[in-house]
MIVO-296723 format. One record per residue (C-alpha): residue number from 0; residue in three letters; x, y, z. Coordinates in nm, 4 decimals, decimal comma. Each point is the difference from the previous one (the first is absolute). Layout:
<atoms>
ATOM     i    aa          u          v          w
ATOM   NUM   ALA          X          Y          Z
...
</atoms>
This chain:
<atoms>
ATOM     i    aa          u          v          w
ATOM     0   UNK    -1,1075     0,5108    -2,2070
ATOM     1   UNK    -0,3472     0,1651    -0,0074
ATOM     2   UNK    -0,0951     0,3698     0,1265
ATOM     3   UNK     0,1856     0,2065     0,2400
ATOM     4   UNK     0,0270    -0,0480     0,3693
ATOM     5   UNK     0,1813     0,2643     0,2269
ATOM     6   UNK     0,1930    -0,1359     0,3219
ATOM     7   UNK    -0,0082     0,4084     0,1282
ATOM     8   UNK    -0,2780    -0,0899     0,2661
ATOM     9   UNK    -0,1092    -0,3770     0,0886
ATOM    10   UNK    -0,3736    -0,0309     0,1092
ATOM    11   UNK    -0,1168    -0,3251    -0,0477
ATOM    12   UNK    -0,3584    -0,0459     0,1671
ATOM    13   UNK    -0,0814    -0,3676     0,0880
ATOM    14   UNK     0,1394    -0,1709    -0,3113
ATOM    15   UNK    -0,0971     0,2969    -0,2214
ATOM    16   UNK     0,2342     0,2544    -0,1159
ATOM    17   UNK    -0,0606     0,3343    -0,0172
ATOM    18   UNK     0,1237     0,2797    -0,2501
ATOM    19   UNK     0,3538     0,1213     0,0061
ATOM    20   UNK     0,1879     0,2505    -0,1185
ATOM    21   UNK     0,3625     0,2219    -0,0130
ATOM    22   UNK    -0,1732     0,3383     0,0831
ATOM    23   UNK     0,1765     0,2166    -0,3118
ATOM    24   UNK     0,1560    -0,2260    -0,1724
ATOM    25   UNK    -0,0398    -0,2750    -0,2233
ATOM    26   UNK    -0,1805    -0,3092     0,1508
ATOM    27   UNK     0,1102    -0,3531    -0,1007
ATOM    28   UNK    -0,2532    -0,2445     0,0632
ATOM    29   UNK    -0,3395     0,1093     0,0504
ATOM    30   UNK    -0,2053    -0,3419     0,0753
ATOM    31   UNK    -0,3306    -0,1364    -0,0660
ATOM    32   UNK    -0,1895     0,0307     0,3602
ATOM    33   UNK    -0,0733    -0,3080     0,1728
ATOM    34   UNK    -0,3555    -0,0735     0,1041
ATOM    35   UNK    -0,0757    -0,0960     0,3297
ATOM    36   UNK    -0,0758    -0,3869     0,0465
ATOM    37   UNK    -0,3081    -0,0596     0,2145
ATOM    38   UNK     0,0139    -0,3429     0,2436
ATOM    39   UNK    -0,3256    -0,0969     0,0909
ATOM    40   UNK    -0,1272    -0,2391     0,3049
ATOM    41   UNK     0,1148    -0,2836    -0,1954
ATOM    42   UNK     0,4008     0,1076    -0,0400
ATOM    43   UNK    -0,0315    -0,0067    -0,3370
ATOM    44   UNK     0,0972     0,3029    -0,2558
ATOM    45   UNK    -0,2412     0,1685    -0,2452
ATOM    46   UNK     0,1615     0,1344    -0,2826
ATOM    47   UNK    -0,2188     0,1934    -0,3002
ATOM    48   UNK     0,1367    -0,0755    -0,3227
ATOM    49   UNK     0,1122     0,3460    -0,0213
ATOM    50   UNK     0,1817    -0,0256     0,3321
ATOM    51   UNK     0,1883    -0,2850    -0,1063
ATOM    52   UNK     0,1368     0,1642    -0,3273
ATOM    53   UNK     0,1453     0,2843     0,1637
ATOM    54   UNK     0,1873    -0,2060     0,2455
ATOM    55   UNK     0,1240    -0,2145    -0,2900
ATOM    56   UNK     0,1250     0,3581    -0,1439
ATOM    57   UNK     0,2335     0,0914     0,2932
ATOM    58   UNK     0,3525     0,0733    -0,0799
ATOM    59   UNK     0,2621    -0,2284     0,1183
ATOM    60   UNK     0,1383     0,3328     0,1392
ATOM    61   UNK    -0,2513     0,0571     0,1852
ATOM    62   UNK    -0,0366    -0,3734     0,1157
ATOM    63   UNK     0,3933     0,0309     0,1308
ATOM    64   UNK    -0,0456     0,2640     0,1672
ATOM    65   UNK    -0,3301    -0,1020     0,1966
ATOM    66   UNK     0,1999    -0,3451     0,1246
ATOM    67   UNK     0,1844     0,1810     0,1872
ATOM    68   UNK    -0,1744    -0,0413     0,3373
ATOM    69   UNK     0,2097     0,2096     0,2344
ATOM    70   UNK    -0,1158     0,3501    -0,0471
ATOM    71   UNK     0,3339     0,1528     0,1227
ATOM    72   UNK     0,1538    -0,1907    -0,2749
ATOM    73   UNK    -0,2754     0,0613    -0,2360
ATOM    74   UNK     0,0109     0,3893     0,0753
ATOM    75   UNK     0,4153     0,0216    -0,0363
ATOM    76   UNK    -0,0301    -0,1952    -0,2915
ATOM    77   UNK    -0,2816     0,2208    -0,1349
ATOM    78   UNK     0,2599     0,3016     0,0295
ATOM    79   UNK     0,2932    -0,1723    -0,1528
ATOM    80   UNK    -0,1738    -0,0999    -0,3241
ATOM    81   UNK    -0,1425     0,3336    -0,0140
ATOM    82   UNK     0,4057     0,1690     0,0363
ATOM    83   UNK     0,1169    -0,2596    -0,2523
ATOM    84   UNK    -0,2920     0,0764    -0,2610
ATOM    85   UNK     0,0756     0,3577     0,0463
ATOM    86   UNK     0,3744    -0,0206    -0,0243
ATOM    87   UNK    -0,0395    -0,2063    -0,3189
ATOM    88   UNK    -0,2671     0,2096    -0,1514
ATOM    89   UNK    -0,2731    -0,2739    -0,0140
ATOM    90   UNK    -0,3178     0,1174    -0,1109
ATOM    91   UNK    -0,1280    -0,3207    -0,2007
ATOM    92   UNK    -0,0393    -0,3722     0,0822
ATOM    93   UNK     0,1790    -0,1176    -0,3106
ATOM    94   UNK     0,3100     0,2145     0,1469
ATOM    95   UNK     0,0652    -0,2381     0,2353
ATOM    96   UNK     0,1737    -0,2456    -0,2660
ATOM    97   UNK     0,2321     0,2359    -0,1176
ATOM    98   UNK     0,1195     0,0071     0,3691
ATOM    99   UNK     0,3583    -0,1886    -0,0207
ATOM   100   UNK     0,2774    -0,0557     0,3048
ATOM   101   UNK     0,2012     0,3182    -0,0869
ATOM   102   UNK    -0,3251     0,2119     0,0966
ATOM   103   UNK    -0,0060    -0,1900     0,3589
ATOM   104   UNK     0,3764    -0,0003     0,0560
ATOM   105   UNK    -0,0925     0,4215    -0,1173
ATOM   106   UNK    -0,2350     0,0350     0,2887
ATOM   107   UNK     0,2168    -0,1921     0,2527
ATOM   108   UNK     0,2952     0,2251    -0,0808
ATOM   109   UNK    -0,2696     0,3032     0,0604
ATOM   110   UNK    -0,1233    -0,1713     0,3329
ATOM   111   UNK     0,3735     0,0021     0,1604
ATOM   112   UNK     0,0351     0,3386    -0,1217
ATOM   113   UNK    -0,2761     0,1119     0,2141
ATOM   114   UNK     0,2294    -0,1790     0,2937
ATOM   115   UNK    -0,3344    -0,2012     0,1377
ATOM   116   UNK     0,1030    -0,2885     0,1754
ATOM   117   UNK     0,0839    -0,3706    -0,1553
ATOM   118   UNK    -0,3299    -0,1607     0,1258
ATOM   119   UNK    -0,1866     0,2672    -0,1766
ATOM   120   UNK     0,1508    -0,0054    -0,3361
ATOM   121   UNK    -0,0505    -0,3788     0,0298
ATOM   122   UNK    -0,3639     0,0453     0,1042
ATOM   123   UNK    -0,0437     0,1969    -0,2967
ATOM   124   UNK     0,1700    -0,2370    -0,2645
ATOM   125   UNK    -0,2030    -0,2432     0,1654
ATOM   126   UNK    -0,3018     0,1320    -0,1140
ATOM   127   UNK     0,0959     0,0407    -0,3583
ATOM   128   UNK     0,1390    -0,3826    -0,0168
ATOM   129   UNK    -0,3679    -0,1354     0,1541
ATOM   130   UNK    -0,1510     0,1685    -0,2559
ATOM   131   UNK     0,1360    -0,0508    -0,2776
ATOM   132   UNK     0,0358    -0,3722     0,1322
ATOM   133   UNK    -0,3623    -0,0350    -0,0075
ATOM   134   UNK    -0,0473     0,1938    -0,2789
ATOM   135   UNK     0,2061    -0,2671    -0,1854
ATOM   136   UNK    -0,1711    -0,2717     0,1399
ATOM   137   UNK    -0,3307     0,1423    -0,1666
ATOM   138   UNK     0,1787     0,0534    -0,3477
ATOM   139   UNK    -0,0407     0,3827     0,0183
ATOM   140   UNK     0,3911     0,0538    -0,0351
ATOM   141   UNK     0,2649    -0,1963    -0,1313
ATOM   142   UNK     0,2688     0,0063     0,2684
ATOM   143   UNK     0,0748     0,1470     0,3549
ATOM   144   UNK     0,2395     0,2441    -0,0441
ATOM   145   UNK     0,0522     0,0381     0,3975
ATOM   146   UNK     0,1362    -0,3408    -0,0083
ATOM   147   UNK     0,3893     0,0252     0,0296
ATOM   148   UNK    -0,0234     0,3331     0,1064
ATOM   149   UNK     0,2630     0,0336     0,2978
ATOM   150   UNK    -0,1369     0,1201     0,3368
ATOM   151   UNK     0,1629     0,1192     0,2983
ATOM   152   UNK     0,1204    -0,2450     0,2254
ATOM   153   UNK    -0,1620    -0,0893     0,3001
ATOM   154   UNK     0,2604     0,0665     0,2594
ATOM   155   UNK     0,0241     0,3495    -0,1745
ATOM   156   UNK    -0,3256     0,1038     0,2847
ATOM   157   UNK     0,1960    -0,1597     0,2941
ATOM   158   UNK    -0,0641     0,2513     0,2568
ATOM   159   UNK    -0,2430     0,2466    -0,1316
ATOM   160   UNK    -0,2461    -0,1330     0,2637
ATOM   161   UNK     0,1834     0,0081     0,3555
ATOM   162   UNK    -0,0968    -0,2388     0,2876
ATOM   163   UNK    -0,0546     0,1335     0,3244
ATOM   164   UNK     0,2486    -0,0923     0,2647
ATOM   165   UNK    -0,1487    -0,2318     0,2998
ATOM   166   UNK    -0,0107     0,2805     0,2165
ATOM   167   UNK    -0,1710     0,2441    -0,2417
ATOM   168   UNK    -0,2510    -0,2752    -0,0592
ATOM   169   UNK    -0,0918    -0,0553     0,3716
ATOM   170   UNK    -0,0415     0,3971     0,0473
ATOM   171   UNK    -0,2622    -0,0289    -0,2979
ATOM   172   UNK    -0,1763    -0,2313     0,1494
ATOM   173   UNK    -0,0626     0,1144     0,3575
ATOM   174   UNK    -0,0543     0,3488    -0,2033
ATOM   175   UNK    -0,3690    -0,0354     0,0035
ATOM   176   UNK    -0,2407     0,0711     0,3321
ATOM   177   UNK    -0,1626    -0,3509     0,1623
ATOM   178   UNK    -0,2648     0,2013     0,1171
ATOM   179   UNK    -0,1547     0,1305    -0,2866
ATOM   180   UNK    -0,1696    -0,1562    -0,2895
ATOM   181   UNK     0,1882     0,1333    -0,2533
ATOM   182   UNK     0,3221    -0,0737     0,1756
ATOM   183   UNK    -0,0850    -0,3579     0,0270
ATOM   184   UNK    -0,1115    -0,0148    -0,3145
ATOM   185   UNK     0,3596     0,1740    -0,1112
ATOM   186   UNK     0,1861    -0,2949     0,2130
ATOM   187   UNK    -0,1724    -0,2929    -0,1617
ATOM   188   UNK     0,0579     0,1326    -0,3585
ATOM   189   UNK     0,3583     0,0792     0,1039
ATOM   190   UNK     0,0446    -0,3295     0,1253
ATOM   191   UNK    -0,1082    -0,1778    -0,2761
ATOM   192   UNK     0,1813     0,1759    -0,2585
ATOM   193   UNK     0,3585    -0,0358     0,2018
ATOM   194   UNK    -0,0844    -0,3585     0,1264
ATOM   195   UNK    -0,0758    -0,1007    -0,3361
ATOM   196   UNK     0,1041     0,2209    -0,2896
ATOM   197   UNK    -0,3213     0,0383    -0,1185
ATOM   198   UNK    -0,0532     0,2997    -0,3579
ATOM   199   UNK    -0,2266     0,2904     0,1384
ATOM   200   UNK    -0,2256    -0,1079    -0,2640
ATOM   201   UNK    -0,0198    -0,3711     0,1950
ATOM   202   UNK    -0,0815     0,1276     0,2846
ATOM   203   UNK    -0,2367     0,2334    -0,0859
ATOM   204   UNK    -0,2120    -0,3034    -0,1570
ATOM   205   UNK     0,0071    -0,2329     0,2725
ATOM   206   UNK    -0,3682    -0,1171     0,0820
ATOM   207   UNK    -0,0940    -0,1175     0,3572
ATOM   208   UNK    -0,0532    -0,3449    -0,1291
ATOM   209   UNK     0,3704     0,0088    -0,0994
ATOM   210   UNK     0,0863     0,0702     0,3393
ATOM   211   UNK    -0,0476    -0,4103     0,1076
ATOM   212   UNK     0,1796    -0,3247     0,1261
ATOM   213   UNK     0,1344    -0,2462    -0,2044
ATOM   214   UNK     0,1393    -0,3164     0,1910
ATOM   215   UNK    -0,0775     0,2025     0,2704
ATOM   216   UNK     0,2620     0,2832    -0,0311
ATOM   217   UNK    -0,1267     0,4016    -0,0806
ATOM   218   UNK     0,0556    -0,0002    -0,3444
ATOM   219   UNK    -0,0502     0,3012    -0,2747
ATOM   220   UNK    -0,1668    -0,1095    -0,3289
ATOM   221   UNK     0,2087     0,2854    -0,1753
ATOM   222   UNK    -0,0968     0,0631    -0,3682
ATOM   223   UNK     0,3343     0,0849    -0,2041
ATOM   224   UNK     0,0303     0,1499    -0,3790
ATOM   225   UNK    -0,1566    -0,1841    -0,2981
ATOM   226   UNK    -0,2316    -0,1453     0,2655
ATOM   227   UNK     0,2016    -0,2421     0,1133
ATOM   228   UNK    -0,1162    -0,1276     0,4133
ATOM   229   UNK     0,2960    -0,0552     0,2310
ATOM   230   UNK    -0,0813    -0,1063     0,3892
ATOM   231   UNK     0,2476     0,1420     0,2277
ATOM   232   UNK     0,0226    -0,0866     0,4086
ATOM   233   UNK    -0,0734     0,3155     0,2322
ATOM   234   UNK     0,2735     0,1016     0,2125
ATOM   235   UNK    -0,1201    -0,0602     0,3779
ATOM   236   UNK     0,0492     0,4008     0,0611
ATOM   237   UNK    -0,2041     0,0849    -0,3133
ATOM   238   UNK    -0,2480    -0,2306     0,1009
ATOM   239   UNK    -0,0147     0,1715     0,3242
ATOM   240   UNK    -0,0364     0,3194    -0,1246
ATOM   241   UNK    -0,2506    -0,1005    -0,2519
ATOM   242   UNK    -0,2184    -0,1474     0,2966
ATOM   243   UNK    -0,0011     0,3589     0,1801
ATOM   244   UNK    -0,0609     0,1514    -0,2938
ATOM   245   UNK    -0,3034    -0,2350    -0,1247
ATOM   246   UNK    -0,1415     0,0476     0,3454
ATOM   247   UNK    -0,0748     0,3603    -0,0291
ATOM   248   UNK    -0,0775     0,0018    -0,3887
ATOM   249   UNK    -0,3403    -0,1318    -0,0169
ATOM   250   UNK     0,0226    -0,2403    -0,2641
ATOM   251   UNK     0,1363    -0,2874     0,0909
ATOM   252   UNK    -0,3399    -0,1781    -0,0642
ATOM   253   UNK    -0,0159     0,1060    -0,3765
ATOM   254   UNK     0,2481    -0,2120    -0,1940
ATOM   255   UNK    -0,0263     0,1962    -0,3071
ATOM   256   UNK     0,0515     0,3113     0,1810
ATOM   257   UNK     0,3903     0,1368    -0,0716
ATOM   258   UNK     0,2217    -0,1261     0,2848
ATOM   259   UNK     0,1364     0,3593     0,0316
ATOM   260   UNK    -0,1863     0,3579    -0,0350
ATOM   261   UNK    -0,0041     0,2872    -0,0300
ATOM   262   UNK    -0,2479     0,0872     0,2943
ATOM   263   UNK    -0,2577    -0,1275     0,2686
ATOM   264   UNK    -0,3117     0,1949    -0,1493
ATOM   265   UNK    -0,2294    -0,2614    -0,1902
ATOM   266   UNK     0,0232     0,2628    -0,2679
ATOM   267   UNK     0,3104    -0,1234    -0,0710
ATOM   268   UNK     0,0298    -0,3830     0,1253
ATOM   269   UNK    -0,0108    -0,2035    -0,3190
ATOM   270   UNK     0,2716     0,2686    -0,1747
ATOM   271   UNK     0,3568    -0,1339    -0,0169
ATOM   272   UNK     0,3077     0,1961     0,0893
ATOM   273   UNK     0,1873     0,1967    -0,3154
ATOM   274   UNK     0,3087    -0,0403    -0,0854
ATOM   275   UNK     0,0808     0,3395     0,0672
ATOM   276   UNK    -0,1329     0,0359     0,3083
ATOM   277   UNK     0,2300    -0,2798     0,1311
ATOM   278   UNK     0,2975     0,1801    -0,1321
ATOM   279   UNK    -0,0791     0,3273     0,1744
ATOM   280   UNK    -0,1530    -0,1440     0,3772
ATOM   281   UNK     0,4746    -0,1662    -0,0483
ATOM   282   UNK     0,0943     0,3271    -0,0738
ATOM   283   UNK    -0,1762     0,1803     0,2682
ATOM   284   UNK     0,1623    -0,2780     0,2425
ATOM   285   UNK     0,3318     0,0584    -0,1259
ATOM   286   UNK    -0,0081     0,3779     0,0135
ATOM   287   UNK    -0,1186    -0,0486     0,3685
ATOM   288   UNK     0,2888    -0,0495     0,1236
ATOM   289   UNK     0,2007    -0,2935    -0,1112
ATOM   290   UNK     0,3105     0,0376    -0,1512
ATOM   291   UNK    -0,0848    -0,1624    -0,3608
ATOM   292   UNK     0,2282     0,0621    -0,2850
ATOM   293   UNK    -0,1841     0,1605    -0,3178
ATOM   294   UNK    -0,1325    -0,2624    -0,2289
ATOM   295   UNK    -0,1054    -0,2141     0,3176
ATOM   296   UNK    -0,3261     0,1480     0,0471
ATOM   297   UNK    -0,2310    -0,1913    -0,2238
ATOM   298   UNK    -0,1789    -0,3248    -0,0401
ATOM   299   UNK     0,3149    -0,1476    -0,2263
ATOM   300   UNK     0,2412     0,0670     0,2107
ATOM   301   UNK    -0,1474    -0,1744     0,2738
ATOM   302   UNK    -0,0595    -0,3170    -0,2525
ATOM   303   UNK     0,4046     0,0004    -0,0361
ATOM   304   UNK     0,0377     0,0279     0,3562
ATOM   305   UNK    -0,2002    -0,3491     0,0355
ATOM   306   UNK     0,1649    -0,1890    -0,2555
ATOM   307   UNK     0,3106     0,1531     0,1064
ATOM   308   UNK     0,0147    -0,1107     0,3683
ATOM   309   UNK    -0,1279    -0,3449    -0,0806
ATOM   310   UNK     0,2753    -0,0492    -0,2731
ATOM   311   UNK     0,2412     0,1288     0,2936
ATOM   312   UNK    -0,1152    -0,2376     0,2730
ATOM   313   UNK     0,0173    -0,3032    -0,2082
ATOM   314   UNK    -0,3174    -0,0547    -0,2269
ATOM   315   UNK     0,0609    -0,1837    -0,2859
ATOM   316   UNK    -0,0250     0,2605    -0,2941
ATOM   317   UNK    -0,1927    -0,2448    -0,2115
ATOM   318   UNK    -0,3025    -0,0276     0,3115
ATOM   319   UNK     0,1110     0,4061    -0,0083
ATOM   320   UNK    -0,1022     0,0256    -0,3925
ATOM   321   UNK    -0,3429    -0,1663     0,0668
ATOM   322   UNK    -0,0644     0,2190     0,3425
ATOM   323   UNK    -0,0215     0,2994    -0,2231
ATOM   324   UNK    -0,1583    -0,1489    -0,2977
ATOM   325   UNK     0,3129     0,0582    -0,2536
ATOM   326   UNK    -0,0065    -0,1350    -0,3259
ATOM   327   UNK     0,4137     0,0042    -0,0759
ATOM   328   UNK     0,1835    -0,0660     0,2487
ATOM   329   UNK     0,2554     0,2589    -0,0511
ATOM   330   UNK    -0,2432     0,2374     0,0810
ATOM   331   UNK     0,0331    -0,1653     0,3378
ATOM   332   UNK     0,3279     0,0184    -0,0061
ATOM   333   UNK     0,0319     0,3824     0,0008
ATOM   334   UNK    -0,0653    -0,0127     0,3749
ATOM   335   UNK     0,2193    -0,2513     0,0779
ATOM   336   UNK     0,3008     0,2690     0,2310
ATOM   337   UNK     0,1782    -0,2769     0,1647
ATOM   338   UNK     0,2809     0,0463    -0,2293
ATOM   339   UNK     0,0058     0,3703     0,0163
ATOM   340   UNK    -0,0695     0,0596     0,3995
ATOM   341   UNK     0,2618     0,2609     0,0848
ATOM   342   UNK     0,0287    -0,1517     0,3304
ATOM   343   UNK     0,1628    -0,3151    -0,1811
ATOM   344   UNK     0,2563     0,1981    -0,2069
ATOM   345   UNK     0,3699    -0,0891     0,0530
ATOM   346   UNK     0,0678     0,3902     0,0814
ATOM   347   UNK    -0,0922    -0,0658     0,3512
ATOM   348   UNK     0,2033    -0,3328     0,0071
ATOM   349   UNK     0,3450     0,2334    -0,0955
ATOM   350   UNK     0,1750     0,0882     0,2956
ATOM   351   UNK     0,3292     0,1478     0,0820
</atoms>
């Protein structure tokens, strides 16, 4: 393992990496910085000799952590290492091979101190395992010692993201004005995230051209984590809404434009929606209003809302697990209620 390379602040720049660093404390791996490659007219890459040497000289550490495409993932990732380096005390690269399974199992038994939630602490041991996975794979250590390590269940996060009821879901989505622009534009992204489950972050990258037919049905070309595509039918009421809203926006005609933003001024036309602006424009609906229980109001919960009224009205949770793009299907599974409706329980079967 070569140099030191920090995973405090991730900013890589085309396929160069910049510098990094744990502002005040000690920095781990501090990487050679990775020329830019120049494509000419003819597609083909010009690398100086020098260029080529450095890239030869990057760290596998810093190679496993620039695969990882999603940057959500990347930047939670890029925290965890960065809490597990500084519980452990790691200041130096050849640190890492002293790390055994007693310091992981350690830091989980830290973690569920801290009472954060199951899918969190197994985020987090997550992160260690893929890289010291890869780091085996380049020779760098000798073993993974976050493999064995036992990790909360999944069922241990059933219900930490509540579904709206049908009701509460309808209210939402006549929340929004039809004679505004903004309130249109508020109705189509609505629609589309409780017609189809969509992550904020999917939405929020959907392109115009993604917004086409295939087979001739409305389809969304949605792209999931680790860059994976999934196609997924458009609800005939999203669809709708998406037409009234596309009508108004002013760039239908630009299929590279973002299908959703955040205003009409050309300033502004070829910017996507944030993440965080999506969560607030649910929250301001739900405060006005509606009757939402807390935890409702944001992007996830209307993503659970989805899967959990298809799962309820007979979708096949296997079609369910692709619709949202799930790797393991017991992540699917957590949304699965049909065994848990209160409405079903014998209590209201007990008479006397």
């Amino acid at each position: 393992m070569h140099g030191v390379f920090s995973f405090q602040q991730s900013c890589v720049h085309k396929i160069g990496y910049g510098r990094f660093g744990l502002p005040g404390k000690g920095v781990l791996f501090q990487n050679s910085v990775m020329e830019e490659i120049v494509v000419p007219a003819s597609g083909k890459s010009l690398l100086s000799v020098e260029a080529f040497k450095r890239l030869s000289e990057v760290p596998p550490e810093v190679e496993w952590f620039a695969n990882i495409q999603n940057p959500n993932t990347r930047d939670g990732y890029r925290r965890d290492i960065a809490q597990f380096m500084e519980f452990l005390g790691i200041k130096a690269p050849n640190q890492f091979r002293e790390v055994g399974r007693a310091h992981v199992i350690a830091w989980r038994k830290t973690l569920e101190t801290r009472k954060l939630s199951a899918a969190t602490i197994r985020r987090k041991l997550s992160a260690v395992s893929s890289l010291f996975a890869y780091l085996c794979e380049r020779n760098s250590v000798a073993n993974n010692p976050g493999v064995g390590v036992a990790r909360p269940k999944e069922g241990a996060n059933e219900g930490k993201t509540p579904a709206l009821s049908d009701d509460q879901a309808r209210a939402l989505l006549k929340a929004p004005s039809t004679l505004t622009w903004q309130g249109k534009r508020d109705r189509a992204m609505l629609a589309v995230l409780l017609y189809h489950g969509l992550r904020a972050t999917e939405l929020c990258l959907l392109k115009i051209k993604d917004y086409a037919e295939r087979r001739g049905v409305r389809t969304l070309c949605i792209h999931g984590k680790g860059g994976k595509l999934r196609y997924i039918p458009v609800h005939p009421k999203a669809v709708a809404a998406i037409g009234d809203y596309l009508e108004v926006s002013g760039q239908a005609a630009n299929e590279d434009s973002p299908l959703f933003i955040p205003s009409p001024e050309r300033t502004t036309r070829n910017k996507p929606m944030l993440r965080q602006r999506v969560r607030e424009l649910i929250v301001r609906y739900a405060k006005g209003g509606l009757e939402m229980p807390r935890g409702t109001a944001r992007p996830h919960a209307l993503r659970a809302t989805a899967a959990t009224n298809a799962l309820e009205h007979g979708a096949d949770i296997a079609k369910v697990q692709d619709w949202l793009g799930h790797a393991n299907p017991a992540t699917t599974r957590l949304y699965d209620k049909r065994k848990s409706r209160p409405e079903d329980s014998p209590t209201f079967r007990v008479i006397y």
